[in-house]
N, C-alpha and C positions, 0 to 999 in steps of 0.2 A: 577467817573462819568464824566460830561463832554461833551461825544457823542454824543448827540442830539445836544446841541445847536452847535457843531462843524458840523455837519451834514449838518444842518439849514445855516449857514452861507456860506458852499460851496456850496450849494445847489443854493441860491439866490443869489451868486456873489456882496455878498452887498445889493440889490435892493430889499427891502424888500415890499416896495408897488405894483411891480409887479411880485415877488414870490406868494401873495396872490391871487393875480386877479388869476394867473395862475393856481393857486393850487384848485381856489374858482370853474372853471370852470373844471378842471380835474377830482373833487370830484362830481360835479355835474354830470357830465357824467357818471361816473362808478355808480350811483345810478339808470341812469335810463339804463346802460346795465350793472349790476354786474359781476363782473370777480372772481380771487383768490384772489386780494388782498384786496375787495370791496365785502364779499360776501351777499346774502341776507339770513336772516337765520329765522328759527319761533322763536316766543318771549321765546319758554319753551327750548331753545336750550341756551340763554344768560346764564355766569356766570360771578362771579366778578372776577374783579384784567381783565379784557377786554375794548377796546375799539369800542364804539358801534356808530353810527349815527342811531336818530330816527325820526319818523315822527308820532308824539303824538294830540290826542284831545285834545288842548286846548286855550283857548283866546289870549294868546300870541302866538307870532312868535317864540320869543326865547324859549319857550316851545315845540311850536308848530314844528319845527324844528332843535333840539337838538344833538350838538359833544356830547356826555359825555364818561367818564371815570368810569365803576358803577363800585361800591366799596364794595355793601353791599344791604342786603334784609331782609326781615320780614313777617311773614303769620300773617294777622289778619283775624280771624275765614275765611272771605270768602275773603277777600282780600288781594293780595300779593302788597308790595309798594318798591319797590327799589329806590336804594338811590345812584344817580349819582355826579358827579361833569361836571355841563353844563361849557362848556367853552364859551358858549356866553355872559358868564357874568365876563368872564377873559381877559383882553388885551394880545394881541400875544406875548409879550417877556415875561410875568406872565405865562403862557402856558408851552412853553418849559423851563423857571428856574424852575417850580415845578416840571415837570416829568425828568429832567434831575434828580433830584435825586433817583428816582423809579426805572429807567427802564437804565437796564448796559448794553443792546445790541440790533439790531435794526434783530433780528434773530427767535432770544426763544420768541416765543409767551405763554407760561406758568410763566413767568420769575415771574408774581406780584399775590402772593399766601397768604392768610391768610388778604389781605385788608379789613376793617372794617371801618363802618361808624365813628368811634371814634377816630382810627388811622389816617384814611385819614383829618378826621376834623381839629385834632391837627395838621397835615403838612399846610393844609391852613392860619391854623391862625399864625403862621409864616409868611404868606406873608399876611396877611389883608383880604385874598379872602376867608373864611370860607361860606359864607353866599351861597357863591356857591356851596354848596354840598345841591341837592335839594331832593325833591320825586316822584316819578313815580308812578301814579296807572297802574302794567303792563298791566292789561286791557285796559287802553286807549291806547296802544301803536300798531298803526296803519301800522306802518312797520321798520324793524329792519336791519341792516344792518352791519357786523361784519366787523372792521377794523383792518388788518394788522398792525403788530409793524413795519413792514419794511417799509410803508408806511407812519408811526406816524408823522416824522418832514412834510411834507406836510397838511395831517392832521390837525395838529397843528395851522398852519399858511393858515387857510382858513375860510369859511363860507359856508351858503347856499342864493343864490342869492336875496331871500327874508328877507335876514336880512342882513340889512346896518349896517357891521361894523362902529362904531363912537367912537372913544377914548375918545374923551368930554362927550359923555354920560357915560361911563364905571365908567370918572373920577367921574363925578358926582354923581353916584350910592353910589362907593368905600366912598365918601365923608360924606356921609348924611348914610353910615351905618356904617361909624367911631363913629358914637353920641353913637348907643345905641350896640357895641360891646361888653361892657364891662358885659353890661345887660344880652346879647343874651348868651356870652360864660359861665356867672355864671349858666345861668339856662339848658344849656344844658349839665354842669356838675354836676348838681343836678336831671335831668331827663334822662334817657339813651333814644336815640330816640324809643325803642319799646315801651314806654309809651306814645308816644304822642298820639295811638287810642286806646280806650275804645276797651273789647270785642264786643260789638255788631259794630265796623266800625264807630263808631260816633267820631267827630272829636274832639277832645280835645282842649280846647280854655283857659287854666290855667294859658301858659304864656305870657303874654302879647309881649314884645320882638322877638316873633316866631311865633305867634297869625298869620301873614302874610303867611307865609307860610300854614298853617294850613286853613285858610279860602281859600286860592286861591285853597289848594286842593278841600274842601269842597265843592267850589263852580262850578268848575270845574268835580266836580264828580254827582253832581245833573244835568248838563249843558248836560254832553256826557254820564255820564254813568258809569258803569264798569263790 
């Protein structure tokens, strides 16, 4: 592997704060005129082992406004929940070190096959960033957007201008979910995530450590909907 972050570097000549800007402004624009590499696509068109930009119902921005990487999905009786890895909750050089080991060419858009919420978890928690692989009610998912592997090292290394990248917050997130990692990762290897809802869609509140996750859906799904 290798190829991306080598990509990335020639790409931004070094200059990494204004590779961003640039890249932040570039993406922005292909959202609001979509091309080939930027396409806009229906929600029942997404599959995993893709890269997606979303524009989701929900309280937050970093939700609201979502890179991800979806890896994995699940039908609960009327609800389908996919399961991304947001990069607004990953700092730029965490970004391209994780998919530099996924993804071996910036060409084959097929290349990342057989991705699972359990597989992709375990590559996170190698880097500390697990907490990042979120949930999606695809019903709230208000517009979709399919991104290009050849496009990826840009991608990577941008934002949506409503969300102020800050490293210090990242760091601080990354900090305070160092306490109860050890918690989170026992119970999510004693529950496979298609346990976490009840048949009837009701939110599962059993483990405490992930409890967060789980209400912010919950709350969010009574909020917007589904």
């Amino acid at each position: 592997m290798g190829n991306l972050i080598d990509v990335i570097k020639n790409e931004s000549g070094g200059n990494i704060p204004q590779y961003y800007k640039d890249n932040t402004v570039l993406l922005y624009n292909k959202y609001r005129s979509p091309d080939d590499v930027v396409k806009s696509i229906p929600v029942s068109k997404m599959a995993d082992g893709m890269f997606y930009f979303l524009m989701y119902y929900d309280e937050s921005n970093w939700m609201k406004y979502s890179p991800i990487f979806l890896v994995d999905w699940k039908k609960f009786d009327n609800m389908i929940i996919g399961y991304g890895v947001n990069f607004n909750f990953i700092p730029l050089e965490y970004r391209a070190a994780i998919f530099d080991k996924i993804i071996r060419d910036l060409e084959d858009e097929d290349q990342v096959k057989g991705m699972t919420f359990e597989s992709m978890y375990k590559i996170l928690l190698k880097f500390g960033y697990e907490y990042a692989l979120v949930e999606y009610d695809m019903k709230r998912i208000e517009r979709c957007y399919h991104i290009s592997v050849g496009i990826l090292p840009k991608f990577l290394y941008s934002s949506y201008p409503k969300n102020k990248y800050d490293p210090q917050k990242l760091y601080d997130i990354w900090m305070k979910k160092l306490e109860g990692r050890e918690k989170r990762h026992q119970e999510i290897i004693q529950q496979l995530s298609s346990d976490f809802l009840d048949v009837t869609g009701e939110i599962e509140l059993k483990y405490d450590a992930l409890s967060d996750h789980m209400k912010r859906l919950q709350r969010n799904h009574k909020k917007f909907g589904g």
